[in-house]
MARMIKE-343057 format. One line per field, with one value per atom (N, C-alpha, C): residue in three letters; x, y, z; chain. Coordinates in Angstrom, 1 decimal, decimal comma. Atoms other than C-alpha are relative to their C-alpha. Example, Ala and Ser with C-alpha at 12.3 -4.5 7.8 and 13.67 -1.06 7.14 Angstrom:
REM MARMIKE-343057
rest	(ALA | ALA | ALA | SER | SER | SER) .
c1	(0,9 | 12,3 | 0,9 | -0,9 | 13,7 | -0,8) .
c2	(-1,2 | -4,5 | 1,2 | -1,1 | -1,1 | 1,1) .
c3	(0,0 | 7,8 | 0,0 | 0,0 | 7,1 | 0,8) .
kette	(A | A | A | A | A | A) .
END
This chain:
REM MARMIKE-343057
rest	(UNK | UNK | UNK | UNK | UNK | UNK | UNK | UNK | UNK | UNK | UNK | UNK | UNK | UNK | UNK | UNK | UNK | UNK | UNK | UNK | UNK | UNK | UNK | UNK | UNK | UNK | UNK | UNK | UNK | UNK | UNK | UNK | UNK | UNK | UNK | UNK | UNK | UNK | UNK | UNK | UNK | UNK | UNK | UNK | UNK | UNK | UNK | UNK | UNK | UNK | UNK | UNK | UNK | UNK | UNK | UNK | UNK | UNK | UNK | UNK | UNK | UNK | UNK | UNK | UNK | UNK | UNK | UNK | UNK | UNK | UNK | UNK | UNK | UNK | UNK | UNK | UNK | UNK | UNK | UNK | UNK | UNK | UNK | UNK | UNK | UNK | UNK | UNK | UNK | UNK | UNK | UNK | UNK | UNK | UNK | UNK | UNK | UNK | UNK | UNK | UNK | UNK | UNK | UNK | UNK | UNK | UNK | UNK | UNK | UNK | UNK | UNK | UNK | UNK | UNK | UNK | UNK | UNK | UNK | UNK | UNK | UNK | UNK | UNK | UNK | UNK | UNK | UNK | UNK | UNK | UNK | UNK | UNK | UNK | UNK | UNK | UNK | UNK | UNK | UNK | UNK | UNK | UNK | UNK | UNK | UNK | UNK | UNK | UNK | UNK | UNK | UNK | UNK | UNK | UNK | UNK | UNK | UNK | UNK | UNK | UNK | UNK | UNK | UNK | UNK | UNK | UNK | UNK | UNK | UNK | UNK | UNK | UNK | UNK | UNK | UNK | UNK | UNK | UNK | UNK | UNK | UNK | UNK | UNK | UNK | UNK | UNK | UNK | UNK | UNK | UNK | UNK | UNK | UNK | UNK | UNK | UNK | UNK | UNK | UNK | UNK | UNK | UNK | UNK | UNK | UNK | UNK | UNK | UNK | UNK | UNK | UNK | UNK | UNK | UNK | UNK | UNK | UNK | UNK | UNK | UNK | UNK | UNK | UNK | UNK | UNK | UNK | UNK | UNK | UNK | UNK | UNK | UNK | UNK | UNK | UNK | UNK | UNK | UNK | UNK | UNK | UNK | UNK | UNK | UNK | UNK | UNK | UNK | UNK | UNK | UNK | UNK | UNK | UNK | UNK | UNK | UNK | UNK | UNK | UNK | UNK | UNK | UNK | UNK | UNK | UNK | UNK | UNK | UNK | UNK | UNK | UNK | UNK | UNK | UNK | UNK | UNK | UNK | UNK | UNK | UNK | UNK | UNK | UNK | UNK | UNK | UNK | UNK | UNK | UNK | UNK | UNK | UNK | UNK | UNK | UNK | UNK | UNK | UNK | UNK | UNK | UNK | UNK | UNK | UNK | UNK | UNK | UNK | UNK | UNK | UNK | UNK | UNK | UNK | UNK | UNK | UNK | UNK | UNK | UNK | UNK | UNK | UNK | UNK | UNK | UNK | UNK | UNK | UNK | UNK | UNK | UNK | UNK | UNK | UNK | UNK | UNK | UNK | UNK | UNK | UNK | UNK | UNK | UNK | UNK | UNK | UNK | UNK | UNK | UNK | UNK | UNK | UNK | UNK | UNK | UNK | UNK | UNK | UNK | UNK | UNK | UNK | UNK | UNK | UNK | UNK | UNK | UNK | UNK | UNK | UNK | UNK | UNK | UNK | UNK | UNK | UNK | UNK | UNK | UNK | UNK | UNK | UNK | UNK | UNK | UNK | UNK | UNK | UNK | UNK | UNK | UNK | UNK | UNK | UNK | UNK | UNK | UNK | UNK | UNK | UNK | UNK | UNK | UNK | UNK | UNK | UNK | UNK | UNK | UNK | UNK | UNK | UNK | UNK | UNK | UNK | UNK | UNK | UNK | UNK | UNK | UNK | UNK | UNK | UNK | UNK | UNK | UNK | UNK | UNK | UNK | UNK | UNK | UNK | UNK | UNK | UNK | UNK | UNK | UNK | UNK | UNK | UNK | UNK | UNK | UNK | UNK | UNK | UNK | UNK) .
c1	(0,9 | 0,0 | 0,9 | -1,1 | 1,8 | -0,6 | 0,3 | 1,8 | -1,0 | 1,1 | -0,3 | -1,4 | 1,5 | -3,5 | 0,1 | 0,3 | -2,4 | -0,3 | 0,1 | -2,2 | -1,7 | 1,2 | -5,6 | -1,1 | 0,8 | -7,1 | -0,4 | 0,0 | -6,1 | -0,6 | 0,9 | -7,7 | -1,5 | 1,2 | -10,8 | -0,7 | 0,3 | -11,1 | -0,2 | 0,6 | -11,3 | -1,5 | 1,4 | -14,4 | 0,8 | 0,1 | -15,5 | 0,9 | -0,4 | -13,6 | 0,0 | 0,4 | -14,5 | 1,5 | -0,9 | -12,0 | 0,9 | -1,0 | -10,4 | 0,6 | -0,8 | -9,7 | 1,0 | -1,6 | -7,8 | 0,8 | -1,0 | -6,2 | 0,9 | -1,0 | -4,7 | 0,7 | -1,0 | -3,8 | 0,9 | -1,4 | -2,1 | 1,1 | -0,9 | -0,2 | 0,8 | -0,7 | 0,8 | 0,7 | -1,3 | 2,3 | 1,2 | -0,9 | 4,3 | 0,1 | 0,0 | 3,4 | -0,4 | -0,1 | 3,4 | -1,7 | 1,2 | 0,2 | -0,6 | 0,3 | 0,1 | -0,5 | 0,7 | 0,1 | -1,4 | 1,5 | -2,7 | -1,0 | 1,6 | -5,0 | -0,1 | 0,7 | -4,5 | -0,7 | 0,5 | -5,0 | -1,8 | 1,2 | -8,3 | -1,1 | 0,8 | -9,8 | 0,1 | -0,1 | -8,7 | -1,2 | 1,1 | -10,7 | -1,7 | 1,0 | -13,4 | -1,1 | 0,7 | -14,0 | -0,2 | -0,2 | -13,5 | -1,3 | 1,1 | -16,3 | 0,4 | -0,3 | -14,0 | -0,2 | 0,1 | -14,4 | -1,3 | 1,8 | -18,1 | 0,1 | 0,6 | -18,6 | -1,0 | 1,3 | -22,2 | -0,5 | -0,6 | -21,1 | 0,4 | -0,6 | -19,2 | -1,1 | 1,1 | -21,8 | -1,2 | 0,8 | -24,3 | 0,1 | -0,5 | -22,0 | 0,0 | -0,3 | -21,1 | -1,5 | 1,1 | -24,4 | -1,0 | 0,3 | -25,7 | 0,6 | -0,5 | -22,9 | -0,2 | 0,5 | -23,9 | -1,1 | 1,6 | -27,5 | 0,5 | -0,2 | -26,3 | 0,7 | -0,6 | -24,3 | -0,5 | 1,0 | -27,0 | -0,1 | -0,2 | -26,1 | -1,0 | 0,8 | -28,2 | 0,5 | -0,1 | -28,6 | 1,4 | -0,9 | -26,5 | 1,1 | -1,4 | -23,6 | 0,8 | -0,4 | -23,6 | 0,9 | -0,2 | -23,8 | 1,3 | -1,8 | -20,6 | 0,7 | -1,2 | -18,5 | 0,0 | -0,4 | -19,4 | 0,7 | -0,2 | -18,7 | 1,7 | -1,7 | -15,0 | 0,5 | -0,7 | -14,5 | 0,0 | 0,3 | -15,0 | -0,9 | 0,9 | -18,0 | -0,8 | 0,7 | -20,1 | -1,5 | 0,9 | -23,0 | -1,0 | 1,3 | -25,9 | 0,2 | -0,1 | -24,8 | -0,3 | 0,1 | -24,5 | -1,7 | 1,6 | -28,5 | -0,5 | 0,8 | -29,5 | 0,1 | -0,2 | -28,3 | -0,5 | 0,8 | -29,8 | -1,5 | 1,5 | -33,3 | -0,2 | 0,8 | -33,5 | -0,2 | 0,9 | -33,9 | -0,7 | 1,2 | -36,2 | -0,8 | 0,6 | -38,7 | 0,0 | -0,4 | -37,1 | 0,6 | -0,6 | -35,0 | -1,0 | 0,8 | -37,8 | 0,3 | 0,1 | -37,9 | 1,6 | -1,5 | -33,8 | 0,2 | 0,0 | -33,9 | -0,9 | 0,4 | -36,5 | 0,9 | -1,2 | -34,3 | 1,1 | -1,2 | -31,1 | -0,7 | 1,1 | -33,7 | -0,1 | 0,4 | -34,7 | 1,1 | -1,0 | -31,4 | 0,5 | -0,7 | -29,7 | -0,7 | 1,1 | -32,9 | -1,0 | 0,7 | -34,4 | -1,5 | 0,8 | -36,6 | -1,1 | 1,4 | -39,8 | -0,2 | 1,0 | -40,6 | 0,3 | 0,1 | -41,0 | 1,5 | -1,3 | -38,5 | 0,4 | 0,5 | -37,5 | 0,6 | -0,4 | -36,4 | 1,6 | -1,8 | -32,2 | -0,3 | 0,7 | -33,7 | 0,3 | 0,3 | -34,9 | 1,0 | -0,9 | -32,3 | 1,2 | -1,1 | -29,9 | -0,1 | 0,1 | -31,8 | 0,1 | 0,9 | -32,7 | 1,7 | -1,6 | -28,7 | 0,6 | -0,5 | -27,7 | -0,5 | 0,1 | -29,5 | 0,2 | -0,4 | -28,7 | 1,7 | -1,6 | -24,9 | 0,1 | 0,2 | -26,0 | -0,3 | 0,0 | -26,7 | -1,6 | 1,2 | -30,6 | -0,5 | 0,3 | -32,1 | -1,2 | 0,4 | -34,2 | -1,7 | 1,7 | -37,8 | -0,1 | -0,2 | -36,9 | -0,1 | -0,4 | -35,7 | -1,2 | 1,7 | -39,6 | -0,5 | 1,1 | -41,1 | 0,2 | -0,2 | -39,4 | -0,3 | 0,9 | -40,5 | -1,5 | 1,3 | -43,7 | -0,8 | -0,1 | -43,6 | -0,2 | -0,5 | -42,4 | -1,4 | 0,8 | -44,8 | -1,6 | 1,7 | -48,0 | 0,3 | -0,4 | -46,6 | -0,1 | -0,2 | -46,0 | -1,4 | 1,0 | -49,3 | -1,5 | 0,4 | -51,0 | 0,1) .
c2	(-1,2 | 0,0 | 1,2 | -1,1 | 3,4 | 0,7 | -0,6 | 6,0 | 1,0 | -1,0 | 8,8 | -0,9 | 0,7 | 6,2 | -0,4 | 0,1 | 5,2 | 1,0 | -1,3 | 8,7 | 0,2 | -0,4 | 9,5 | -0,8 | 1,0 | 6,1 | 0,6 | -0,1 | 7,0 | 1,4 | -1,1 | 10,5 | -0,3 | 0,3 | 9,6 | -1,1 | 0,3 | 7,0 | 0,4 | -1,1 | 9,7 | 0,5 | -0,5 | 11,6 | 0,5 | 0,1 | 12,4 | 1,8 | -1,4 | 15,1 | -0,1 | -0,7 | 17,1 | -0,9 | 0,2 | 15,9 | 1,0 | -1,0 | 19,5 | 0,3 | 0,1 | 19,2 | -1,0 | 1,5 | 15,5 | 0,6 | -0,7 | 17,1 | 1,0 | -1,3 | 20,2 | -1,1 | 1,1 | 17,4 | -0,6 | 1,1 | 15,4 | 0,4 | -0,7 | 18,0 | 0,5 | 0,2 | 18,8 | -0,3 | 1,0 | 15,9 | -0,2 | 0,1 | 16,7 | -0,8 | 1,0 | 14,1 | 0,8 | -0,6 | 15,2 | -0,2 | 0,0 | 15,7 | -0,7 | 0,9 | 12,9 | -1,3 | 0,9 | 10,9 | 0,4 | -0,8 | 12,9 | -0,2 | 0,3 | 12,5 | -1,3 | 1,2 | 9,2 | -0,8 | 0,4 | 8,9 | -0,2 | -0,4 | 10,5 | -0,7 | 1,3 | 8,6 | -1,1 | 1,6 | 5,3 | -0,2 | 0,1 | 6,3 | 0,3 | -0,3 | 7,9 | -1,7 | 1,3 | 4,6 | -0,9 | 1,2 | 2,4 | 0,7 | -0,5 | 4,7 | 0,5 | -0,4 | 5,7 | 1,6 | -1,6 | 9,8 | 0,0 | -0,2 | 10,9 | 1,7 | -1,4 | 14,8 | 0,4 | 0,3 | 13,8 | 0,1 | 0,2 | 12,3 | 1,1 | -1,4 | 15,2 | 1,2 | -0,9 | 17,9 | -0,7 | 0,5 | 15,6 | 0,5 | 0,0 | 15,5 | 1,4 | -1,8 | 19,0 | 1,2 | -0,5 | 20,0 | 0,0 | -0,1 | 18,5 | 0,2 | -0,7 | 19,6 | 1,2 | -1,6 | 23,3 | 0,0 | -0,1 | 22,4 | -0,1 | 0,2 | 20,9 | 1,5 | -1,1 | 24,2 | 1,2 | -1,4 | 26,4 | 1,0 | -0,6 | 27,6 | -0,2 | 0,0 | 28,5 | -0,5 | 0,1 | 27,4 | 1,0 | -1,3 | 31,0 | -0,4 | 0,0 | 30,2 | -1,7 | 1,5 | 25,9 | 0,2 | 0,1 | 26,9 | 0,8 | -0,7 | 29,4 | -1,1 | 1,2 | 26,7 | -0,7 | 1,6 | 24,0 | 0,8 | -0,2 | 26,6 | 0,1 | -0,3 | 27,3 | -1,1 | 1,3 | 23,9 | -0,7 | 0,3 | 23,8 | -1,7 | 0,8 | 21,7 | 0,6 | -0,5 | 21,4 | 0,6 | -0,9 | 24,2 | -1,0 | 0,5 | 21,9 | -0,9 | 1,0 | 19,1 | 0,9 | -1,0 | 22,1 | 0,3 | -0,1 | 23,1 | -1,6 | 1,2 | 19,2 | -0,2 | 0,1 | 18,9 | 1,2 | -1,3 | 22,1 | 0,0 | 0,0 | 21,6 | -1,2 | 0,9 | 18,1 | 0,8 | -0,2 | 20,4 | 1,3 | -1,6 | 23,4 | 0,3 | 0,5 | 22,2 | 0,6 | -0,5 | 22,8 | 1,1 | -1,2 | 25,9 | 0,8 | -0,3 | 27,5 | -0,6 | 0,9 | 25,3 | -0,2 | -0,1 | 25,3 | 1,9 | -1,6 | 29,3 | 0,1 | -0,2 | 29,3 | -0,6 | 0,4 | 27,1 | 0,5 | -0,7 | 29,3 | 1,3 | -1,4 | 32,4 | -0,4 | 0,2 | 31,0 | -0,6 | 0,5 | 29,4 | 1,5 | -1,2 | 32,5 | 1,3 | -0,9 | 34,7 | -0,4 | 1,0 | 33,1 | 0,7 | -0,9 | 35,8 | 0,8 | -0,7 | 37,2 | 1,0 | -1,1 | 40,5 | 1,2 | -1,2 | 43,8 | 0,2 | -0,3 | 44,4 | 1,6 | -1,2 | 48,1 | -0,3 | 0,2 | 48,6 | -0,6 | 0,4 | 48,4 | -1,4 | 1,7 | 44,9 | -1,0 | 1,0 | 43,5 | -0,2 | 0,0 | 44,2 | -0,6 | 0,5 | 43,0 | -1,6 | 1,5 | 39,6 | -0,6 | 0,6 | 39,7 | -0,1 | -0,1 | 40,5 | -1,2 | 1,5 | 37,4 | -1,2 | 1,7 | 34,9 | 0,2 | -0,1 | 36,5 | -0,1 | 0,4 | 36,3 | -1,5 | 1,6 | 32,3 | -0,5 | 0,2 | 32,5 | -0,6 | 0,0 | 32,5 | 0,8 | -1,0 | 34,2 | 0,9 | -1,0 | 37,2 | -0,1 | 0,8 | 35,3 | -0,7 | 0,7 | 33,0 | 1,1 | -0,8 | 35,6 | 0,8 | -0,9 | 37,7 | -1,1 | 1,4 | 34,2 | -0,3 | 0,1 | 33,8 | 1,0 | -1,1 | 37,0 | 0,3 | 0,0 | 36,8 | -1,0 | 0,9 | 33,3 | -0,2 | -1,1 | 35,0 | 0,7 | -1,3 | 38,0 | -1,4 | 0,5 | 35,8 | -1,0 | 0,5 | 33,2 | 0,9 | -1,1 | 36,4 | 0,9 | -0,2 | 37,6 | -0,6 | 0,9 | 34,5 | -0,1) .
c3	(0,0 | 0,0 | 0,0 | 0,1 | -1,0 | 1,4 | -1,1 | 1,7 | 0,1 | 0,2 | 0,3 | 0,6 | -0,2 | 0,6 | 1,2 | -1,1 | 3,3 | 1,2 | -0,8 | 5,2 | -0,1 | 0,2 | 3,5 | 0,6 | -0,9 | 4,9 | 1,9 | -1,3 | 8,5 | 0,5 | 0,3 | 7,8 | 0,1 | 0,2 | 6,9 | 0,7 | -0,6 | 9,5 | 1,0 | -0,8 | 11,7 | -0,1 | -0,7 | 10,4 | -1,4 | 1,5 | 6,4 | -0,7 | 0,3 | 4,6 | -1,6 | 1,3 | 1,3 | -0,8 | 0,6 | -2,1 | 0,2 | 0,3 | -2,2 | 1,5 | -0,9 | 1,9 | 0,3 | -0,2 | 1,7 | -1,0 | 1,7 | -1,6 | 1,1 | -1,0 | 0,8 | 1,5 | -1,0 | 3,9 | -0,8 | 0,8 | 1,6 | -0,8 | 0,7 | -0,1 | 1,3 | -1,5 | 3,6 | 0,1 | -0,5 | 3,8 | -0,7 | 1,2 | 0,8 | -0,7 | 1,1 | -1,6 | -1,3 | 1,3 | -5,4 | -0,4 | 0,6 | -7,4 | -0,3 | 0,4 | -9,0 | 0,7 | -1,2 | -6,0 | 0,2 | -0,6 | -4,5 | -1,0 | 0,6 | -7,5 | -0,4 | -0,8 | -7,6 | 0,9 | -1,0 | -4,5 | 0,6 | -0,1 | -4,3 | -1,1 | 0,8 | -7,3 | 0,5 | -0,4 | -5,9 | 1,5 | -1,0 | -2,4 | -0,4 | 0,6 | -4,3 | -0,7 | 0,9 | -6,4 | 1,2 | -1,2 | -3,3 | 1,3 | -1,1 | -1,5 | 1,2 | -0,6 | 0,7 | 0,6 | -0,1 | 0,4 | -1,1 | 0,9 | -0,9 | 0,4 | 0,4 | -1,4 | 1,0 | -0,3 | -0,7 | 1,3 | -1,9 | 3,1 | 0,4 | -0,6 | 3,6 | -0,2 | 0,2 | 2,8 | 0,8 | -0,9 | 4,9 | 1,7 | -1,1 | 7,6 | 0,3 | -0,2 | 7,6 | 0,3 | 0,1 | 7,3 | 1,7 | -1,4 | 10,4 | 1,3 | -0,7 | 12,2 | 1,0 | 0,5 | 11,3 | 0,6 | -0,6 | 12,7 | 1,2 | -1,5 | 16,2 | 0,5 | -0,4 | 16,4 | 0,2 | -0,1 | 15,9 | -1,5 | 0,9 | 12,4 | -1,1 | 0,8 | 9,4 | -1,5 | 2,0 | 5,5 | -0,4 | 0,9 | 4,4 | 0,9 | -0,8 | 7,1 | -1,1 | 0,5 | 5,9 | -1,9 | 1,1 | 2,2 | -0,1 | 0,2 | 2,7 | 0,2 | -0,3 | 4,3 | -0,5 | 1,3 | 1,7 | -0,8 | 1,3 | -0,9 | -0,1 | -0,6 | 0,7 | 0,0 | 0,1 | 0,8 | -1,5 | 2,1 | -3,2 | -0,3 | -0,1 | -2,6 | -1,7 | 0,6 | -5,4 | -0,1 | -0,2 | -5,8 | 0,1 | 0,2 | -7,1 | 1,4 | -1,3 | -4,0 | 1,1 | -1,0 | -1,6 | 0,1 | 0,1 | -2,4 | 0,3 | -0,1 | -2,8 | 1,5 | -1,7 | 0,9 | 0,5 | -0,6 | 2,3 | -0,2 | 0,3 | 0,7 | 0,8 | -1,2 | 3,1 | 1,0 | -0,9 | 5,6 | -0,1 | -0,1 | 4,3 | 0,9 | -1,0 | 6,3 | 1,7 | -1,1 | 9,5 | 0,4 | -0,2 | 9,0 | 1,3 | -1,3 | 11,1 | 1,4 | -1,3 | 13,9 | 0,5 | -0,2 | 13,9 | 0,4 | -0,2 | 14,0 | 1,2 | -1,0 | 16,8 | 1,3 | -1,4 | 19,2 | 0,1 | -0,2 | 18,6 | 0,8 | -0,6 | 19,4 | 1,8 | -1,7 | 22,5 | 0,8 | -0,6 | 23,2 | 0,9 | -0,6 | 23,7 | 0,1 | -1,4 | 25,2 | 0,1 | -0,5 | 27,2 | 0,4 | -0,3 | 28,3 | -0,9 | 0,9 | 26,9 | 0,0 | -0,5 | 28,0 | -1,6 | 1,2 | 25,8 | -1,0 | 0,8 | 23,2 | -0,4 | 0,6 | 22,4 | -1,5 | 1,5 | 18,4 | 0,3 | 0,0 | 19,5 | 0,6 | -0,2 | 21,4 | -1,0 | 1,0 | 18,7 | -1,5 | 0,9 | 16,1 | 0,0 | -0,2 | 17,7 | 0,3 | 0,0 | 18,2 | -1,8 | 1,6 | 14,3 | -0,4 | 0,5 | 13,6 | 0,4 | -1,0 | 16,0 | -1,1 | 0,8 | 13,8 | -1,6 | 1,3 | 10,5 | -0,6 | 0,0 | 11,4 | 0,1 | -0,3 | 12,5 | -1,5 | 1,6 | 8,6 | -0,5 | 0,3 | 8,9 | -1,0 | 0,8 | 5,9 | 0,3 | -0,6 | 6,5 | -0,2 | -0,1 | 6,0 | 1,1 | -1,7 | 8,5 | 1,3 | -1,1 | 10,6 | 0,6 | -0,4 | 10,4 | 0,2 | -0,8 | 10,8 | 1,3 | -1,5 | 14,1 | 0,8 | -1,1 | 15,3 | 0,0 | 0,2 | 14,0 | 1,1 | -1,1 | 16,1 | 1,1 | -1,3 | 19,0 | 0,5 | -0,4 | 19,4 | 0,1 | 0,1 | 18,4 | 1,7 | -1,2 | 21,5 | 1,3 | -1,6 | 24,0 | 0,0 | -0,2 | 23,1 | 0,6 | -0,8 | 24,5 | 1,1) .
kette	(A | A | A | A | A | A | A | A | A | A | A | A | A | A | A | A | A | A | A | A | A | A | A | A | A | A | A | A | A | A | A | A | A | A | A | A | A | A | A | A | A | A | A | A | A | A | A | A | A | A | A | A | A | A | A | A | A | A | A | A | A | A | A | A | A | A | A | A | A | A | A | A | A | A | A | A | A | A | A | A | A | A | A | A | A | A | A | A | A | A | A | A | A | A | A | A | A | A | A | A | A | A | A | A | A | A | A | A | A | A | A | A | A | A | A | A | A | A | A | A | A | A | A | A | A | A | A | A | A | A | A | A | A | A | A | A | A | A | A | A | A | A | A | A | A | A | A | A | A | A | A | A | A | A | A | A | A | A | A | A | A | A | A | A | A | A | A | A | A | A | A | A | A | A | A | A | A | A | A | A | A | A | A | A | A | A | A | A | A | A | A | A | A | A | A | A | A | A | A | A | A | A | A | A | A | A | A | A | A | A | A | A | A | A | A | A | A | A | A | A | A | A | A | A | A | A | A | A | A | A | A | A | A | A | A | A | A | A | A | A | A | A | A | A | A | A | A | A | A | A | A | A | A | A | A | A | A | A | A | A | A | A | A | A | A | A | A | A | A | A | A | A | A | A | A | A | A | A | A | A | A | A | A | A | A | A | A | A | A | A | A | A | A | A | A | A | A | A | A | A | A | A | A | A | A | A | A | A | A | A | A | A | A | A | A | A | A | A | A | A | A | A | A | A | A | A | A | A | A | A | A | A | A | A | A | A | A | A | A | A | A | A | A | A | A | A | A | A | A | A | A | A | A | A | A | A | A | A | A | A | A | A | A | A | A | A | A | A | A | A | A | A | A | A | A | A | A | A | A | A | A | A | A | A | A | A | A | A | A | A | A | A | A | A | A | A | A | A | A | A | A | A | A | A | A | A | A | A | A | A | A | A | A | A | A | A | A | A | A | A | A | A | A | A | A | A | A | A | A | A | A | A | A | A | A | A | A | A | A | A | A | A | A | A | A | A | A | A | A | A) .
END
């Protein structure tokens, strides 16, 4: 077994990583190009490294962490994930974006009471930096207010 595959093996038996991040580890390690893309084809065919896995994985990561769709889809895109995969993974969870945006909201204020305008801006700023998009963001306040009006 040459070393490159091998390195790449004991990588990825860790925990799943994108083609263009084992490509940058493995150049790391100073092996030549040629290695490396063989390398990466031979794991790729063998099912070892998946894109797919990785943008899954990464994805739900991003959720446990509190983070939105616009934050996930930067960091796949940095990771020279591909665009159409990056969407196909993000629309499994449309659905929930809401329901992920409301438990960061209530994670970090816990508290209900009146909001003044600098209040509230600075909650709507909090989950648009968490990379909620700005529908979501009036849906959770909308959420909100109807909840604290009960």
């Amino acid at each position: 077994m040459n070393k490159p595959f091998s390195h790449a093996i004991r990588l990825l038996a860790k925990r799943e990583y994108g083609a263009h991040e084992l490509e940058f580890k493995l150049a790391q390690k100073g092996y030549d190009a040629a290695q490396i893309e063989a390398t990466l084809v031979k794991c790729q065919h063998l099912g070892l490294q998946s894109d797919e896995r990785y943008a899954a994985s990464v994805c739900r990561t991003r959720i446990a962490q509190g983070y939105g769709p616009l934050r996930i889809r930067q960091e796949l895109l940095s990771q020279q994930v591909n665009a159409d995969l990056i969407e196909e993974t993000l629309q499994q969870e449309d659905e929930n974006w809401l329901s992920y945006a409301l438990a960061v909201h209530q994670k970090k204020y816990k508290e209900k009471s009146e909001l003044s305008f600098a209040q509230l801006q600075k909650q709507k700023q909090f989950l648009f930096y968490r990379g909620f998009p700005s529908h979501i963001i009036a849906k959770v306040f909308n959420d909100e207010f109807a909840q604290h009006e009960q």
